[in-house]
C-alpha positions in Angstrom: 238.7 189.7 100.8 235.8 191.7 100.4 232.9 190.5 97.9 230.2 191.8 95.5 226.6 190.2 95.8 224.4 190.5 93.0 221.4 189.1 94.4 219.8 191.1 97.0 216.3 192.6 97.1 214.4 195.4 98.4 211.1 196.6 99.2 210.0 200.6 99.9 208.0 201.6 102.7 205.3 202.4 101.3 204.2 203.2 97.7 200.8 204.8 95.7 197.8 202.8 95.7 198.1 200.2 92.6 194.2 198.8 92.2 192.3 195.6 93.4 194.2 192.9 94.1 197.3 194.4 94.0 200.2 194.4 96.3 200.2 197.1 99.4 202.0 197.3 102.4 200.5 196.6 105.7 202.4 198.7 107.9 203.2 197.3 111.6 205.7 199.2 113.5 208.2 201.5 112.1 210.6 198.4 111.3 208.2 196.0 110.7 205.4 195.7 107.5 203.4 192.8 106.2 203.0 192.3 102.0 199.8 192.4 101.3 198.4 190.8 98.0 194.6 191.8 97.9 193.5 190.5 101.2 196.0 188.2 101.4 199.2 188.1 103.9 202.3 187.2 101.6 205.4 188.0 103.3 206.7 189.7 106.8 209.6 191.6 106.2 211.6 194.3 108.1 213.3 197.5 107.9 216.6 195.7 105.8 214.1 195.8 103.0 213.9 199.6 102.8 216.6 201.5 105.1 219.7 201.7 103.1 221.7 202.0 107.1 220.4 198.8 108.2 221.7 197.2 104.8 225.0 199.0 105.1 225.6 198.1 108.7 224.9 194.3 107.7 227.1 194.1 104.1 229.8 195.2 106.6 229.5 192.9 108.9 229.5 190.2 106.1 232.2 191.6 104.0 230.4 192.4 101.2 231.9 196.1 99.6 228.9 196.7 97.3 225.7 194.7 96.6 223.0 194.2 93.3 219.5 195.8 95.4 217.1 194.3 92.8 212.7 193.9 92.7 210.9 191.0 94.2 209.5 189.5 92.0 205.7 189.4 93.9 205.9 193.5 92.3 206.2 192.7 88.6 202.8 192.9 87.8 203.2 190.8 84.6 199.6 190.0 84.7 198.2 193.1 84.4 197.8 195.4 81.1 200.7 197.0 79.6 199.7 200.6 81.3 199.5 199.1 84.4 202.7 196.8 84.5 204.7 200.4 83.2 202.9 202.2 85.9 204.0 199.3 88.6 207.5 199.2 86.5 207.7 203.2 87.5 206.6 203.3 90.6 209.1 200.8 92.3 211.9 201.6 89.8 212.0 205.1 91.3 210.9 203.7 94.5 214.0 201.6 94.4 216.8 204.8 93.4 215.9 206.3 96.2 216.8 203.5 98.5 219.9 202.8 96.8 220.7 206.7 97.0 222.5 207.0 100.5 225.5 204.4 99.3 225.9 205.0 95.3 229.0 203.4 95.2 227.8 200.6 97.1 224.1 199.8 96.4 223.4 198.8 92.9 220.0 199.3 91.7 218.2 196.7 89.5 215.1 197.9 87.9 211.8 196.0 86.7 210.0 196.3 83.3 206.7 195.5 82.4 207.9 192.2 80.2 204.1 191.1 78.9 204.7 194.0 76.5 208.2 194.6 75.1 207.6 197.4 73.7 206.3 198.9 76.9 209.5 197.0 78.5 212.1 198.2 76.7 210.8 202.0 76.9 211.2 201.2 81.1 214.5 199.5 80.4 215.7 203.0 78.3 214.1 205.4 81.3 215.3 203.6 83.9 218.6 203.4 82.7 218.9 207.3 81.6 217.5 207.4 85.5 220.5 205.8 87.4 219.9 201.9 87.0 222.6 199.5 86.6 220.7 196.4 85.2 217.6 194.8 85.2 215.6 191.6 87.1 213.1 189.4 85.2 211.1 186.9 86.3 211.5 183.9 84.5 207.9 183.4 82.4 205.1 185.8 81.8 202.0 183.1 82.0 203.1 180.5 79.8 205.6 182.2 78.3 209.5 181.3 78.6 212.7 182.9 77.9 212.5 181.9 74.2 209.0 183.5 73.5 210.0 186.4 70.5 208.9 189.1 72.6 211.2 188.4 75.5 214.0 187.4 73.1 213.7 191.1 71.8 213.7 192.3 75.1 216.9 190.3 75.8 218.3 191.4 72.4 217.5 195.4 73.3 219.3 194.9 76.9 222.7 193.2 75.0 222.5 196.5 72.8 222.3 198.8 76.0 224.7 196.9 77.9 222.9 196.4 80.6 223.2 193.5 82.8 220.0 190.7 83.5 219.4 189.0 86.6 216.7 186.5 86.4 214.4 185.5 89.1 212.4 182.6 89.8 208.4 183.9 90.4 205.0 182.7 90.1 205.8 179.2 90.8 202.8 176.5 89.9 200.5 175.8 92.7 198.8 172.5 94.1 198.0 170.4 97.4 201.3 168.2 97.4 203.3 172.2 97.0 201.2 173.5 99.5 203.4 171.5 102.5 207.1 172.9 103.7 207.1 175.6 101.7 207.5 172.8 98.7 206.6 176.2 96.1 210.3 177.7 97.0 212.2 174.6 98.3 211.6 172.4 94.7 209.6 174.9 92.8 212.0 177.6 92.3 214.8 175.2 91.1 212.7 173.8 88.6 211.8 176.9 87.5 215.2 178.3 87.0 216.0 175.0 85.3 213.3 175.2 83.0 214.2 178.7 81.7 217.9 177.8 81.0 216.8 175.0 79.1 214.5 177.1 77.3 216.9 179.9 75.9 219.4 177.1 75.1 216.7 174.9 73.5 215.0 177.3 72.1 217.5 179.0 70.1 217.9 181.8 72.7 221.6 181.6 73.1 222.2 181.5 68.8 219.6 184.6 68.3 220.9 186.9 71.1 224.7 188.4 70.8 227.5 186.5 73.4 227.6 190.0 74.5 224.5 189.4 76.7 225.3 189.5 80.5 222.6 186.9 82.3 222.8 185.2 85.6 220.2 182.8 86.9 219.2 183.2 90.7 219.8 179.7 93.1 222.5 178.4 91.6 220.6 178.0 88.6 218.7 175.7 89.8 219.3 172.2 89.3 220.8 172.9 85.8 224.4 171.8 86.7 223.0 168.5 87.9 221.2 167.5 85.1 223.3 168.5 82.3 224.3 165.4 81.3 221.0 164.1 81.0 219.8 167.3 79.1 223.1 166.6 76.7 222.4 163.0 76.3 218.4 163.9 75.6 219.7 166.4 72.7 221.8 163.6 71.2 219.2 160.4 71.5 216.2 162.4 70.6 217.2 164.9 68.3 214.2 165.1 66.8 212.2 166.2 69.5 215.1 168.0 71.7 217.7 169.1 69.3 216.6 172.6 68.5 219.4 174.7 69.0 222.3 175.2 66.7 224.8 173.2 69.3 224.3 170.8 71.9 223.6 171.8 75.2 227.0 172.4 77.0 228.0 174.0 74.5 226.1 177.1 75.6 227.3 176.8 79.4 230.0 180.2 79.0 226.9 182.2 77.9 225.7 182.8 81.5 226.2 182.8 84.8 224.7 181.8 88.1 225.1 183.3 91.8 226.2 181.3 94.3 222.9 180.6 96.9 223.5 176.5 97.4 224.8 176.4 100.8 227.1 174.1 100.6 230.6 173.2 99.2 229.5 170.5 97.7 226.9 171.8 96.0 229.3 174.7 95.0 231.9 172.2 93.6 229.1 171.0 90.8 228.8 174.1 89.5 232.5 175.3 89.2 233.2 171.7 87.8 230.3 171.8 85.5 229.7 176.0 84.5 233.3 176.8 85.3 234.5 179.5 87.5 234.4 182.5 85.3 230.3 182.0 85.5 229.8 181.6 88.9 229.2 185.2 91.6 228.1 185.9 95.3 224.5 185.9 96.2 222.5 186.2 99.0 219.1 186.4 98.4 219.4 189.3 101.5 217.3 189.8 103.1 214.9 187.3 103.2 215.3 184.1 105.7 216.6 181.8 102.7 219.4 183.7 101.9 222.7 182.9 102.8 224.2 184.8 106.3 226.8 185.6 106.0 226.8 186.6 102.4 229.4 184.3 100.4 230.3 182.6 103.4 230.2 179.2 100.9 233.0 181.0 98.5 234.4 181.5 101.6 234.6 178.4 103.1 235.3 176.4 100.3 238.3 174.2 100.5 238.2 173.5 97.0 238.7 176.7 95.3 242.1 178.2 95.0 242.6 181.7 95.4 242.5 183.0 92.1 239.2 181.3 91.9 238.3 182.4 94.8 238.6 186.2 93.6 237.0 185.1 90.7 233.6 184.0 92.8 233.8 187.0 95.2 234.4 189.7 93.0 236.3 189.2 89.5 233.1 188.1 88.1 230.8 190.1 89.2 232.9 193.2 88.2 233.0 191.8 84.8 229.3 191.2 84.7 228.8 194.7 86.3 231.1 196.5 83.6 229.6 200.1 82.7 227.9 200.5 86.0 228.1 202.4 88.9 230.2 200.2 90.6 233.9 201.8 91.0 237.0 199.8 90.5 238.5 201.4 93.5 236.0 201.4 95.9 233.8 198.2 95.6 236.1 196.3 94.3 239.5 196.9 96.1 237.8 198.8 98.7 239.6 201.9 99.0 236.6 204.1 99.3 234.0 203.2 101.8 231.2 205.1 100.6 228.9 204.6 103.6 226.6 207.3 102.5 
């Protein structure tokens, strides 16, 4: 059974010079670059970032009929001026169709928008859209701004309106000594951070200003949400009058998003289905960066647990349903009739 994965990422091979301290590429061999942040090394990555055959040849080898090619998030320039972040936004967004091009039926493109301004972001959301995007990838703060800031809600409100599908992505993750050991930053930060921003659209009202009509998934599992539920419901019962903002209590909102699958492990797996249900959970990968999971959905796969009508659910039923209205054909990436190898 052939799966949909709707967190991958991308990078071009090169792009237009974007000012001081901004990302560039550092480029090696023909299949080989360094991210540069000013003078900084950030991340080696390879040609699977950029060459639509090399992404092609590995979603066939791991089953995977068509795949979500979103930003990373080191590009969303959220901390420069509104020009700037819509320049940034521009730049990769058309960057990114381009790489998506060879496979339309295949690779789903994800733009950026410049989300320190809304209405600088929704103007990117509308071009990008009318341009050939499918959805859109946030980070999940601007500075110290979450999910429930006003201007973000709007945002949120203006992608419900369009239709268009949200991915949200862990970035910018706080910084100290004890983080700087074992890549602490990604192994505990990024969980807490996409905990943090589910709590903060369901306590702060998120979830009862936005329509249910609002397609969102949360990157990692969702961090370590599922886990602590209980304590977050028991903290909105006992201390209601610090916690109990939102109109209902906390799992009450669990059917209003979904998460993608990057835990590993069955068990891990299990906690979610048990906890989310498994209309909300979809394939991810994280491709193709070193913690992702090879082979894509080889945890749905595996998974003793899930019957086979959840199963189809995880691999593919969801994410068609969360991808409903884009480019994604019912015949080829979903039943995979068509190849379209580009």
């Amino acid at each position: 059974m052939r799966a949909i994965d709707v967190h991958s990422h991308f990078v071009p091979h090169g792009w237009p010079d974007l000012g001081e301290g901004m990302p560039w590429l550092r480029a090696e061999t023909e299949r080989e670059a360094m991210i540069m942040v000013g003078s900084e090394e950030f991340r080696r990555i390879r040609s699977d970032c950029w060459d639509a055959s090399v992404r092609l040849r590995d979603m066939d080898a791991d089953g995977i009929e068509a795949q979500v090619v979103s930003p990373t998030p080191v590009f969303f320039g959220y901390d420069t001026s509104p020009g700037q972040g819509e320049k940034i936004a521009r730049v990769f967004n058309d960057l990114a169709l381009e790489i998506c091009a060879p496979a339309p039926d295949r690779l789903v493109p994800f733009c950026q928008v410049p989300l320190q301004d809304t209405d600088a972001a929704c103007r990117e959301l509308d071009r990008a859209v009318a341009a050939g995007h499918r959805g859109v990838e946030i980070g999940n703060h601007v500075g110290d701004r979450d999910l429930d800031d006003a201007g973000v809600v709007t945002f949120l409100q203006h992608a419900a309106s369009l239709g268009v599908p949200v991915f949200v992505h862990p970035w910018d993750m706080p910084d100290a000594p004890r983080l700087d050991r074992w890549m602490a930053r990604w192994l505990t930060g990024m969980p807490a951070e996409t905990h943090l921003s589910i709590i903060a659209m369901i306590l702060g009202g998120v979830f009862d200003r936005v329509p249910p009509s609002l397609r969102i998934c949360f990157a990692h599992g969702g961090g370590s949400f599922a886990f602590w539920l209980g304590r977050l419901e028991n903290a909105w019962h006992q201390r209601a009058d610090i916690i109990a903002k939102s109109e209902k209590p906390p799992s009450e909102y669990v059917g209003r998003f979904s998460v993608d699958s990057v835990v590993f492990t069955e068990p891990a797996l299990r906690n979610l289905v048990d906890t989310l249900g498994a209309e909300q959970v979809m394939v991810g990968s994280d491709y193709p960066y070193p913690l992702g999971e090879r082979p894509a959905g080889g945890v749905v796969r595996r998974a003793e647990f899930l019957d086979e009508a959840s199963r189809e659910l995880l691999l593919r039923g969801n994410a068609k349903r969360f991808l409903a209205g884009t480019s994604v054909p019912a015949s080829s990436a979903v039943d995979g009739s068509s190849s379209g190898r580009g």
